[in-house]
Structures are given as C-alpha cells and as structure tokens.
Short mmCIF file of the C-alpha atoms (twelve columns), coordinates in Angstrom:
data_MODEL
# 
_entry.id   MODEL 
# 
loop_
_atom_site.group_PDB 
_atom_site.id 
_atom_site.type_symbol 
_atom_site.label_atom_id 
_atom_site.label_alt_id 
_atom_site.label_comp_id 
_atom_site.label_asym_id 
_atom_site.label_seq_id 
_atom_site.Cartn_x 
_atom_site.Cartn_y 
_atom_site.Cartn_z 
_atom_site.pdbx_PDB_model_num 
ATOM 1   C CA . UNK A 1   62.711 -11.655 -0.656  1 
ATOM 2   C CA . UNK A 2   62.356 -8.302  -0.540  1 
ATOM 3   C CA . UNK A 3   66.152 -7.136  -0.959  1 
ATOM 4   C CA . UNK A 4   65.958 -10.248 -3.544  1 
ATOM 5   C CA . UNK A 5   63.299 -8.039  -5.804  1 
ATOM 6   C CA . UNK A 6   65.287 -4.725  -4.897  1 
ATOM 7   C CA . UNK A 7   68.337 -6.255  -6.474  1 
ATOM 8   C CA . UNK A 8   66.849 -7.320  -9.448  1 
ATOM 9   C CA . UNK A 9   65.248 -3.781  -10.663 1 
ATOM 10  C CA . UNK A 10  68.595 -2.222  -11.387 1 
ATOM 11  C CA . UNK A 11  69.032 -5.285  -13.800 1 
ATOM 12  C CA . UNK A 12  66.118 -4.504  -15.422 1 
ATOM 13  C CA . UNK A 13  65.313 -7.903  -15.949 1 
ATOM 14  C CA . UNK A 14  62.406 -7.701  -17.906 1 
ATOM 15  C CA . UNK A 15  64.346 -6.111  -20.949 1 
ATOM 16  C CA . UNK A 16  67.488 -8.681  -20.656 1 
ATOM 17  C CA . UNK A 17  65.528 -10.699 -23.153 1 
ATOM 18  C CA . UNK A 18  66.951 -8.298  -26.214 1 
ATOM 19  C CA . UNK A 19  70.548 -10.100 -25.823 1 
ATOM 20  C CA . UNK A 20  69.685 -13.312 -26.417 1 
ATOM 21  C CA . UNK A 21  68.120 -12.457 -29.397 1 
ATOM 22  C CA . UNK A 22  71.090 -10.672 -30.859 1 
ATOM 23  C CA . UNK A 23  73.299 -13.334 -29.566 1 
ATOM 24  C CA . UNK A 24  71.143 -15.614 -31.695 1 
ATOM 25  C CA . UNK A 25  72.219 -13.893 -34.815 1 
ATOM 26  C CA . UNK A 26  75.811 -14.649 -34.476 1 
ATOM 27  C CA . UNK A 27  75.052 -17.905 -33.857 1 
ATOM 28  C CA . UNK A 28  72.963 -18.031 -37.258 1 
ATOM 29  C CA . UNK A 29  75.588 -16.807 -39.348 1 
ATOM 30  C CA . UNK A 30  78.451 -19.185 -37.612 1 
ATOM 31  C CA . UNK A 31  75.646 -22.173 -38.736 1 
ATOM 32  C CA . UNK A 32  75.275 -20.966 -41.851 1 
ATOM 33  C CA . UNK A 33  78.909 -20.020 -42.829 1 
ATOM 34  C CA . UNK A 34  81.002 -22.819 -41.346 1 
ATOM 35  C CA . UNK A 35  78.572 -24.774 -39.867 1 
ATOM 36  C CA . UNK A 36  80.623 -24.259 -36.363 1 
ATOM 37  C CA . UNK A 37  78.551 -24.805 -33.358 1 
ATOM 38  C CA . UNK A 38  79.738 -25.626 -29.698 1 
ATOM 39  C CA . UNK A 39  77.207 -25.587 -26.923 1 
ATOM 40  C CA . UNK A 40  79.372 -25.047 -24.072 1 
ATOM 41  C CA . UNK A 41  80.803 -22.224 -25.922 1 
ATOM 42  C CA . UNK A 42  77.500 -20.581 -26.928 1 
ATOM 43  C CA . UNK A 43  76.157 -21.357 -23.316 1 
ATOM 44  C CA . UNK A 44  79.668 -19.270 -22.231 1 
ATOM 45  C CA . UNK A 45  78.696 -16.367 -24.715 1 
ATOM 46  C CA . UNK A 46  75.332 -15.957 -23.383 1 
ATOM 47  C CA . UNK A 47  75.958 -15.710 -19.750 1 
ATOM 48  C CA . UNK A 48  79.063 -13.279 -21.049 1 
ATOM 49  C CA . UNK A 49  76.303 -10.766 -22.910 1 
ATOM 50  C CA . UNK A 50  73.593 -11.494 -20.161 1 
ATOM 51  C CA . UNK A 51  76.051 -9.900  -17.610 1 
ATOM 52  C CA . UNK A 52  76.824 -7.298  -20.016 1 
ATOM 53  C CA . UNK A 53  73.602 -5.937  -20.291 1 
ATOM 54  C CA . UNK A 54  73.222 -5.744  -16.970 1 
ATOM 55  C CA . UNK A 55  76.064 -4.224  -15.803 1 
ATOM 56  C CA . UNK A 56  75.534 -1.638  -18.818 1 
ATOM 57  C CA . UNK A 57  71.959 -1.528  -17.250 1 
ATOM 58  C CA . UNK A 58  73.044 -1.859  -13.157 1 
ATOM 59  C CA . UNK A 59  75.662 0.977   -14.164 1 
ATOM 60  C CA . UNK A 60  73.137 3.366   -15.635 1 
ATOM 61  C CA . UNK A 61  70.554 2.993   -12.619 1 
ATOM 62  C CA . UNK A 62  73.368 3.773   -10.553 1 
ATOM 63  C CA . UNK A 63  74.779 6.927   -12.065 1 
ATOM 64  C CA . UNK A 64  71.228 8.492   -13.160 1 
ATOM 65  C CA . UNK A 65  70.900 8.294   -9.430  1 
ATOM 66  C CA . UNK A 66  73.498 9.888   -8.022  1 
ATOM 67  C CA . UNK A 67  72.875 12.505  -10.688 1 
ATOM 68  C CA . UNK A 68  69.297 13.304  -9.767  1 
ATOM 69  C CA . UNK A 69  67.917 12.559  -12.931 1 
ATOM 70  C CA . UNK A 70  65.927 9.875   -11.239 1 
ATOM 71  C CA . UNK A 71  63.627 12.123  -9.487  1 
ATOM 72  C CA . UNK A 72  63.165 13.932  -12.586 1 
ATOM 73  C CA . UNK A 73  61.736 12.099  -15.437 1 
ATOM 74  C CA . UNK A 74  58.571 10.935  -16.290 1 
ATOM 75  C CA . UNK A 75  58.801 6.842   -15.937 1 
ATOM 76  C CA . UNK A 76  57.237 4.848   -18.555 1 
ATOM 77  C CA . UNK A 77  57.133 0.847   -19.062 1 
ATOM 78  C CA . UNK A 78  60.102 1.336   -21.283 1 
ATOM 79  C CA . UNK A 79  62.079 4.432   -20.488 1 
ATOM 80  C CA . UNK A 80  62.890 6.379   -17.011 1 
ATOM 81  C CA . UNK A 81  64.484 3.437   -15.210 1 
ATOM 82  C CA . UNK A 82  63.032 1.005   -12.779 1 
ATOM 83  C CA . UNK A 83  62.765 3.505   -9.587  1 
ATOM 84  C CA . UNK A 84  64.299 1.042   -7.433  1 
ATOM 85  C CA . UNK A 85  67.082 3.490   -5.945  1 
ATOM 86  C CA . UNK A 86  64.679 6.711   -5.797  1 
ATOM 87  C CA . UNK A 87  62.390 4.461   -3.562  1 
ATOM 88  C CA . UNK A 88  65.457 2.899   -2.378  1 
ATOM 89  C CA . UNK A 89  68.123 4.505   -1.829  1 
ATOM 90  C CA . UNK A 90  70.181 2.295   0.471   1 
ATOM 91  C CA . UNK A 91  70.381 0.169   -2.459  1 
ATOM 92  C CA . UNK A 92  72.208 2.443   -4.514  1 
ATOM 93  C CA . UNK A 93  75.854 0.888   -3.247  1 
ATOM 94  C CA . UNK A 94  74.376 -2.394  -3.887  1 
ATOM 95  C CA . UNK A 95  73.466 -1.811  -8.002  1 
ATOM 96  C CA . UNK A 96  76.888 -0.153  -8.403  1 
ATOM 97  C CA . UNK A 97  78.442 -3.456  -7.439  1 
ATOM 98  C CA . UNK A 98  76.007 -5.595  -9.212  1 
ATOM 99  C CA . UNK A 99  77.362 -3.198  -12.693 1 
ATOM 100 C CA . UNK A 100 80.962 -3.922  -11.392 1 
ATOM 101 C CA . UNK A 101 80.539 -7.634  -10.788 1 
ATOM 102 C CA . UNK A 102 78.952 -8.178  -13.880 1 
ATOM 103 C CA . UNK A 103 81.500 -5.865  -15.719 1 
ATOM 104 C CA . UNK A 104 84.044 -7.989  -14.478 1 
ATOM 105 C CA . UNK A 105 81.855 -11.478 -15.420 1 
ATOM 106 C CA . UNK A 106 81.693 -10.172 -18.597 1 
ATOM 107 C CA . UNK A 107 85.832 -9.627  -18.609 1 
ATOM 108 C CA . UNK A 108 86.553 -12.992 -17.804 1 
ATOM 109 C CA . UNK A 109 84.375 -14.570 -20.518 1 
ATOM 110 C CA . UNK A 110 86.009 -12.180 -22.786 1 
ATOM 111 C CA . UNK A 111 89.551 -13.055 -21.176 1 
ATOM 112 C CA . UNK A 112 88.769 -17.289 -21.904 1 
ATOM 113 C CA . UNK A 113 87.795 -16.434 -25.428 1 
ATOM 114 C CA . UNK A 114 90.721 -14.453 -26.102 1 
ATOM 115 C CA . UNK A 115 92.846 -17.233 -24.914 1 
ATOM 116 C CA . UNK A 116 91.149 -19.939 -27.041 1 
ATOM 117 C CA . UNK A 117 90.751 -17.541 -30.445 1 
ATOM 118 C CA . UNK A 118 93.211 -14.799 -30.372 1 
ATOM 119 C CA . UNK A 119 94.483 -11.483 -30.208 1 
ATOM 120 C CA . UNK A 120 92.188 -10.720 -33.019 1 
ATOM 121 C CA . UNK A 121 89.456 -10.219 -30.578 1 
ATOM 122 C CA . UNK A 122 90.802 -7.704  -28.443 1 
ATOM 123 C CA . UNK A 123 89.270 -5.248  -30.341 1 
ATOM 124 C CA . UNK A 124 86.039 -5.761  -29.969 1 
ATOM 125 C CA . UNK A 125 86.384 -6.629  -26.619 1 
ATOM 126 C CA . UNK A 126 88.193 -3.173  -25.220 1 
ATOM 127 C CA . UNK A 127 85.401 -1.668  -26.834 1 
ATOM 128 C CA . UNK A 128 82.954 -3.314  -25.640 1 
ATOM 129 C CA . UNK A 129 84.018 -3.308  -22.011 1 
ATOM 130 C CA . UNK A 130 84.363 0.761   -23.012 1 
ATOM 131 C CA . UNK A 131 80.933 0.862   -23.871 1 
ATOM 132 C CA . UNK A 132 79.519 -0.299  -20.399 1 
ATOM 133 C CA . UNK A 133 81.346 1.477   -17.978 1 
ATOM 134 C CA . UNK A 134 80.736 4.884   -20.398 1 
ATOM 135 C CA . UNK A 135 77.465 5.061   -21.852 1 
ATOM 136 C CA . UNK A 136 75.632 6.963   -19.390 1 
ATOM 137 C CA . UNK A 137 78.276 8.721   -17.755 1 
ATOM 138 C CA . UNK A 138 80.330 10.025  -21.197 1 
ATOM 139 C CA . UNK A 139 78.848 8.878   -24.148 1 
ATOM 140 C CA . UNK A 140 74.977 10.349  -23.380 1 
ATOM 141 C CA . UNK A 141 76.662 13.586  -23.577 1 
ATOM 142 C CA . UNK A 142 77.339 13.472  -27.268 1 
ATOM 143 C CA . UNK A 143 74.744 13.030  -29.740 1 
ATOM 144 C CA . UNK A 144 76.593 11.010  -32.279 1 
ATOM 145 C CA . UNK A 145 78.024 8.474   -30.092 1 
ATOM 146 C CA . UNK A 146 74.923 8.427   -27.416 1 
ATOM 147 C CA . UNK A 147 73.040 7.178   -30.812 1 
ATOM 148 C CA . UNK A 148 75.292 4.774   -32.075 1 
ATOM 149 C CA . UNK A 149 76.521 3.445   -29.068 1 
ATOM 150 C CA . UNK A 150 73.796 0.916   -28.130 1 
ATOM 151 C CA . UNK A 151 73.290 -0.436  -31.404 1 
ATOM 152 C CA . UNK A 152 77.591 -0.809  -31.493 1 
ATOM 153 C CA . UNK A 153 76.870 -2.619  -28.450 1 
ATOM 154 C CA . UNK A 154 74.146 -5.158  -29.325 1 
ATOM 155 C CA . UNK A 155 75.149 -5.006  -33.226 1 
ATOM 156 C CA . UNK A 156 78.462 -5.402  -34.540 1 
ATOM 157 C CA . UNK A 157 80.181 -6.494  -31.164 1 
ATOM 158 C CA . UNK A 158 78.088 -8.703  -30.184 1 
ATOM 159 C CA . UNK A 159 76.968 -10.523 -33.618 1 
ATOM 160 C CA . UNK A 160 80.504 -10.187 -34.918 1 
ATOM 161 C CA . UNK A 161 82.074 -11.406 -31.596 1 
ATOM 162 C CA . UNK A 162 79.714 -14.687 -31.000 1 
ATOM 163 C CA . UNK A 163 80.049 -15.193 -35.035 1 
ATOM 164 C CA . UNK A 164 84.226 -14.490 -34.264 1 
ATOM 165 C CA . UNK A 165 84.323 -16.937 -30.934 1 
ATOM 166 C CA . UNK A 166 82.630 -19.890 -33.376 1 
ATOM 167 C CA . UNK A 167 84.614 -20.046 -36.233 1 
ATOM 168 C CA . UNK A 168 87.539 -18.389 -35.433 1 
ATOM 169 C CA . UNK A 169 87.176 -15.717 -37.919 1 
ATOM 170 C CA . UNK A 170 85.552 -12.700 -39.107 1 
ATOM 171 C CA . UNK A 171 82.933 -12.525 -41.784 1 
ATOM 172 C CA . UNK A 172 80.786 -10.462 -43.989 1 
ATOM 173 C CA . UNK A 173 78.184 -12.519 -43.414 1 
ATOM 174 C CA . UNK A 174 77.851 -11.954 -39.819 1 
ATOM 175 C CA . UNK A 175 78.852 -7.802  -40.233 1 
ATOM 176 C CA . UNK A 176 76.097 -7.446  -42.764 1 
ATOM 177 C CA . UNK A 177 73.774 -9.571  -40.384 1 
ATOM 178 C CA . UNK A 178 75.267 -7.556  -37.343 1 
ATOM 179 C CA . UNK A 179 73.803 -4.129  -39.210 1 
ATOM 180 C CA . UNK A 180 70.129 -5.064  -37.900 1 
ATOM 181 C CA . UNK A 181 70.991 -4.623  -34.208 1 
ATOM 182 C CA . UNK A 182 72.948 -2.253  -34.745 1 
ATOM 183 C CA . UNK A 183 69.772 -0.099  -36.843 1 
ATOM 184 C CA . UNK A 184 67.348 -1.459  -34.372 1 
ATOM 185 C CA . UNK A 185 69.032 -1.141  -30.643 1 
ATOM 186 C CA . UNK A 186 70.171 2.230   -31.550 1 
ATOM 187 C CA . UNK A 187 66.124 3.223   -32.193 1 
ATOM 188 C CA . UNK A 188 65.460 1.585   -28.823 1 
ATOM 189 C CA . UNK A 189 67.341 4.073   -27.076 1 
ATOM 190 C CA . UNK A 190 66.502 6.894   -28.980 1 
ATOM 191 C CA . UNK A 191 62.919 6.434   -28.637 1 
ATOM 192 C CA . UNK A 192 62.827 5.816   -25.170 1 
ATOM 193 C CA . UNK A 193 64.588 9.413   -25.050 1 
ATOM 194 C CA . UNK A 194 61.639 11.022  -26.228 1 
ATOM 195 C CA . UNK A 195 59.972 11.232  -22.974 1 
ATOM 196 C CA . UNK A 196 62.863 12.295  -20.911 1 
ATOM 197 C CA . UNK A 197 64.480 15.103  -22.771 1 
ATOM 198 C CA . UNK A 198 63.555 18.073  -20.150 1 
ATOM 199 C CA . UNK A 199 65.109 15.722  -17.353 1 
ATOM 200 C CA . UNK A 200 68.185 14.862  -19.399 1 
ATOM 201 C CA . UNK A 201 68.942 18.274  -20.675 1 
ATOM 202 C CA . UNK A 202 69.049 19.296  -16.984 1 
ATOM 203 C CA . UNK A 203 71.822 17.216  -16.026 1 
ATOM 204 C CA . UNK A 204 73.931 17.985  -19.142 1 
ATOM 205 C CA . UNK A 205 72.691 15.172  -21.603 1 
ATOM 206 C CA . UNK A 206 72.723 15.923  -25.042 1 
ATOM 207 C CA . UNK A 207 71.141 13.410  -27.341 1 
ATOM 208 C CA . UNK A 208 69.213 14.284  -30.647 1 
ATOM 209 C CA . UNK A 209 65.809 14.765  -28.633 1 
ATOM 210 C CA . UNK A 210 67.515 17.447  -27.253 1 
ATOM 211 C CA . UNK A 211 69.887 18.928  -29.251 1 
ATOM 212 C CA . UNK A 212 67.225 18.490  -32.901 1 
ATOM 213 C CA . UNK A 213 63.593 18.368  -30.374 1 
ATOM 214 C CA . UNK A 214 62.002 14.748  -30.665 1 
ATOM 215 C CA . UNK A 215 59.695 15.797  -33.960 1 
ATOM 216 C CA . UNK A 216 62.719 15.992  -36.190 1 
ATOM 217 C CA . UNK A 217 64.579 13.019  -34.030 1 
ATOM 218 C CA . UNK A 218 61.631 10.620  -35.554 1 
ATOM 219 C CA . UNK A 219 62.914 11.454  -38.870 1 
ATOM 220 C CA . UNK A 220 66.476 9.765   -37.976 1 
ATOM 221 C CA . UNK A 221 64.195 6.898   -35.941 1 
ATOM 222 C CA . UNK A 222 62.346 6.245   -39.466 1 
ATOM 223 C CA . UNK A 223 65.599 6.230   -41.293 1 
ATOM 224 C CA . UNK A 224 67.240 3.712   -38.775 1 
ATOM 225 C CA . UNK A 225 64.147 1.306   -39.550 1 
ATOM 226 C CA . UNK A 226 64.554 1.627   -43.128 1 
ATOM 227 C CA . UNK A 227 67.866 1.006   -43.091 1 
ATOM 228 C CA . UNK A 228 67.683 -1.845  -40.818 1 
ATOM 229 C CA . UNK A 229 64.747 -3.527  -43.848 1 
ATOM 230 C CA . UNK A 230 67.411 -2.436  -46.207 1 
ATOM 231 C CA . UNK A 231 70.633 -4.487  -44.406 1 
ATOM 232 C CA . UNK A 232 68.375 -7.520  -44.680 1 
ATOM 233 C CA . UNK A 233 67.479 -7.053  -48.296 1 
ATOM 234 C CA . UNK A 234 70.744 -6.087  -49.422 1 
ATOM 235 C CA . UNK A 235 72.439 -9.398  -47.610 1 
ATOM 236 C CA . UNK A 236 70.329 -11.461 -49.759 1 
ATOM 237 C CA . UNK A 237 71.040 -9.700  -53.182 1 
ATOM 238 C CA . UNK A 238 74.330 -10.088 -52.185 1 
ATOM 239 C CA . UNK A 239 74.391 -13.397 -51.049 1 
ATOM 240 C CA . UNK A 240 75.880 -12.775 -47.787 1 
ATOM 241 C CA . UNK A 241 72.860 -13.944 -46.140 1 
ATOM 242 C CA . UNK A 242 69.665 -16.816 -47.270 1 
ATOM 243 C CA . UNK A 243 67.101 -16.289 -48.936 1 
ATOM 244 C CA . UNK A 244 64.857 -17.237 -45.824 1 
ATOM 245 C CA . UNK A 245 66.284 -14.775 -43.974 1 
ATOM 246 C CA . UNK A 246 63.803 -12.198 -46.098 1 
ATOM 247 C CA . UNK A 247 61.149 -13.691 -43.013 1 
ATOM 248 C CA . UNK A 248 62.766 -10.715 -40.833 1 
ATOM 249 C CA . UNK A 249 61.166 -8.244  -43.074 1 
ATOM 250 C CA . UNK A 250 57.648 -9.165  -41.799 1 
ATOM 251 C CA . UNK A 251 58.130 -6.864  -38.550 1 
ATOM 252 C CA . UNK A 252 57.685 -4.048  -41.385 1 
ATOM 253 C CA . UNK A 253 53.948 -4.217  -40.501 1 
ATOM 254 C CA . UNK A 254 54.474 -3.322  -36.770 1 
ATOM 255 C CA . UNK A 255 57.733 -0.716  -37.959 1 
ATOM 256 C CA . UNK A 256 55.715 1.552   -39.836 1 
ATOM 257 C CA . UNK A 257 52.689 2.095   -37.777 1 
ATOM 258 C CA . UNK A 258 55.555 2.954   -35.405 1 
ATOM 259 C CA . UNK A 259 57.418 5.596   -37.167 1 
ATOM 260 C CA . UNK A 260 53.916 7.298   -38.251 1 
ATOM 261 C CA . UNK A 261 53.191 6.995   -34.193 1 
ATOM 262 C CA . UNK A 262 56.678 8.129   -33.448 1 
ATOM 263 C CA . UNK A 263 56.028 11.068  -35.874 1 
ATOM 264 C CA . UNK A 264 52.300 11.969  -34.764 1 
ATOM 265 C CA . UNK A 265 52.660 11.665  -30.886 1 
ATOM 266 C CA . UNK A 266 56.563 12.627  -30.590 1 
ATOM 267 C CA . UNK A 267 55.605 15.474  -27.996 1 
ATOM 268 C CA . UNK A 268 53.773 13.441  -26.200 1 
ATOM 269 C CA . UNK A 269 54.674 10.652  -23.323 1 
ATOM 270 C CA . UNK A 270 51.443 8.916   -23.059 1 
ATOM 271 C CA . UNK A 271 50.205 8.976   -26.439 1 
ATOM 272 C CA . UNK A 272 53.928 7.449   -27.298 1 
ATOM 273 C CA . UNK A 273 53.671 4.621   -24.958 1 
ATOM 274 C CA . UNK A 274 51.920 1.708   -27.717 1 
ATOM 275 C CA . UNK A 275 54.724 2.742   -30.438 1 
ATOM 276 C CA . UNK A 276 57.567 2.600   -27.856 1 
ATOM 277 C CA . UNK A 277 56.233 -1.356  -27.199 1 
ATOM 278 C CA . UNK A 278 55.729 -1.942  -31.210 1 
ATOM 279 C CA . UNK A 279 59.295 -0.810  -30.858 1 
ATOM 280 C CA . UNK A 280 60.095 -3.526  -28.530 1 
ATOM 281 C CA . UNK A 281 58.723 -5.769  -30.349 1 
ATOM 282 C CA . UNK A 282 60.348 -4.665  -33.278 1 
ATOM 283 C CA . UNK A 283 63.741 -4.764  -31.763 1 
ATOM 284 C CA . UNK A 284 63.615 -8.701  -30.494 1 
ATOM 285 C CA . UNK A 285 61.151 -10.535 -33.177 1 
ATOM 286 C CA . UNK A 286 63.512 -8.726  -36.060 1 
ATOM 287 C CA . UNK A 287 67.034 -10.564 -34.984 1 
ATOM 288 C CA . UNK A 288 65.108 -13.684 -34.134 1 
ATOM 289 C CA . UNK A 289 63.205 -14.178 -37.608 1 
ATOM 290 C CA . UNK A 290 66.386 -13.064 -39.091 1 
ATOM 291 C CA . UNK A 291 68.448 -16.172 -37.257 1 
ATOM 292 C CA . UNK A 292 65.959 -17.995 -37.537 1 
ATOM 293 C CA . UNK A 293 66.244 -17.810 -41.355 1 
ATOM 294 C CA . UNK A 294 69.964 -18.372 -40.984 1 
ATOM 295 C CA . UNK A 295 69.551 -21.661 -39.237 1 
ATOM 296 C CA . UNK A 296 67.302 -23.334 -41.694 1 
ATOM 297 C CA . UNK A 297 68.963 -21.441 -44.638 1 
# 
C-alpha cells in the first residue's frame, strides 16, 4: 500500500481531473455540430488524455528531480510538485517509467485513431506526443513556448483532436471552443510559477516570472482571462458556438478577484495560495459550463 501511494504522487492525481473537463469540450462541439457521439470511442479518448497528463506530469516529477529543483522550491497545494521522489528517492526510476508507459498508452490510442480517421491527425498527434516528453526538460527554458505550451496541450489538441476523432473532421466550432483551454491551462501554469521563480532560475528555467518578475507576469495572467471571456463571447456573435454556452462566463466572478489577488500578492507565496485555487477552479468549472452549454445548445 505504501509503494501503491508512492506511485501515485508522481501522477499527481488530484489535478488529473482538468482533462476530463477539456475532453468534455470536444465532445460538446462534436454534439452540437454533427451530432456524432460514440461511447466506446469517447471512453478510448479519455483514457488516451488521462495517460497523457500523467506522463506529462510523471515526466516532470522525474526530471525536476534529477535536476535538484525539488529540494529547492517552496511547495504549495498547487505548485512545487508532490515531494514524492525528494522523500523518496528510490522511486525516482519508478515515475520515469510510469511517464514512459503512459507516453506510450497515449501513442497507441493515438495510433487506433489514426487508423480509423486519417492521416489528417498526425499533426496534432506528433505534437502532442512532442509536448510531453519536452515541456519540462526544453520548452520551460523559453518563455514563449513554456507559456503556451500547456494551454496547446489541453486547448487546441485536445478539443480539436476529440472534436476531429468524432466527426471525422475539423471545425471552427471546436477551434474557437478549443481557445478557452488554451487561455485558461496556460494561466494555470503560469501562476503556479509565481512561487518558484528563485528555484527555477537556478536550474536554467526561464519563464515570464523570471525573465519580466511575477508583478508584471500578472498583467499577461489578466490578459489570458480576458481573452479566454472574450473566445466565449465572440463564438456566440459569431455563431460558432450556442447561445447557452454564454453560462461559462459566470466563472468571471471568481476570475477577477483572482487577477486583483494575482496582482496584489504576486511577491508573495502564502498570501497567493486562495487565488492560485480560484484559479483552479477557474480552469475546470470554465470548460465544463462551456460543454455543458454545447450539449443542451
């Protein structure tokens, strides 16, 4: 039991909850566009983006190890890792092959799909499969990508490629939708850098936090939330999404006491803490009102 818990912190369990609820917007706009829905296939793509995430997350307890950085930042409830391997570290081998067997889970979904739809989703899958293996190790040290590349992951590839595997095609309707992950899991990671920029910067990181300080990085945080309100309103206008899908807006009430948090307490771990969990919260009822609007749409 106890090697049992041990293997489950790199996984990071608690947090796997986030891909379901992306997943769930790809399967709103398939509803709502073609009206294509196959439970075997969207029981298929969930296990496929639950292995993901861990492996992205197995992957990034393992190589924060090995780098140190582990026994350098501060650990909150949502940022610093799960401490397993610094407490651990016999364990380390073991949550380098839970990233690889996942990793290669997550390739033979992706291989099955590609047989059934196409070469046209290649593309998202080699970047996808990029995107696990090189997040912490590459991408983390460019500021750009190290934003971007999280919200890639849970946004466009995985909203677009659930939406893709349904109906056999691409759509606007699921891009457009796919621009709310994308906004919001990008945040997620960039808030949760906040408290860890000393540690990062002395293992060669360089994310905004580090490169702008975390007071101006709250500026870009606040931009990504309005422009994640502003995907949602622009679908409808546009038509590319329902009207009832204007319900996702509601998390506006948590988002901006969380910006003026983010803002206020930026230099400071503890006083951060609350607004990193409205961000949580943000991040998973946001996609879920929003699919929820595309079901009944």
């Amino acid at each position: 039991m106890s090697k049992f818990k041990y293997l489950l912190g790199p996984m990071r369990v608690p947090f796997l909850i986030l891909t379901p609820a992306c997943v769930s917007v790809g399967v709103g706009t398939a509803v709502w566009t073609t009206g294509a829905i196959n439970v075997f296939h969207i029981i298929l793509i969930l296990a496929g983006a639950i292995c993901a995430h861990i492996s992205v997350n197995a992957f990034n307890e393992y190589f924060d190890f090995k780098s140190g950085l582990d026994f350098k930042t501060e650990r909150t409830p949502f940022s610093g890792g799960s401490g397993t391997l610094p407490d651990n570290p016999d364990m380390a081998r073991t949550a380098l092959s839970t990233g690889l067997i996942t990793f290669a889970i997550t390739g033979l979904v992706g291989v099955y799909f590609l047989h059934i739809r196409g070469q046209y989703l290649l593309p998202l899958g080699l970047v996808g499969l990029f995107l696990l293996f090189a997040y912490t190790p590459w991408l983390t040290r460019n500021p750009i990508l190290c934003l971007i590349g999280p919200g890639l992951g849970f946004g466009p590839l995985m909203v677009m490629g659930t939406d893709f595997v349904l109906t056999g095609a691409y759509s606007q309707t699921a891009f457009v939708a796919s621009l709310v992950p994308f906004f919001l899991v990008s945040n997620l990671l960039l808030l949760n850098q906040f408290p860890d920029v000393e540690a990062d910067r002395s293992i060669g990181r360089k994310h905004f936090p580090i490169v702008i300080g975390n007071y101006a990085s709250s500026f870009i945080y606040g931009t990504f939330l309005l422009l994640a309100y502003l995907s949602i309103l622009f679908g409808v206008v546009l038509n590319y999404l329902p009207k009832v899908s204007l319900i996702g807006l509601f998390t506006a009430v948590i988002a901006v006491p969380a910006f003026v948090g983010a803002l206020r307490h930026s230099g400071d771990a503890k006083k951060l803490i609350p607004y990193m969990g409205m961000n949580v919260i943000i991040n998973i009822l946001t996609p879920v009102l929003i699919a929820a609007g595309l079901f009944f749409g």
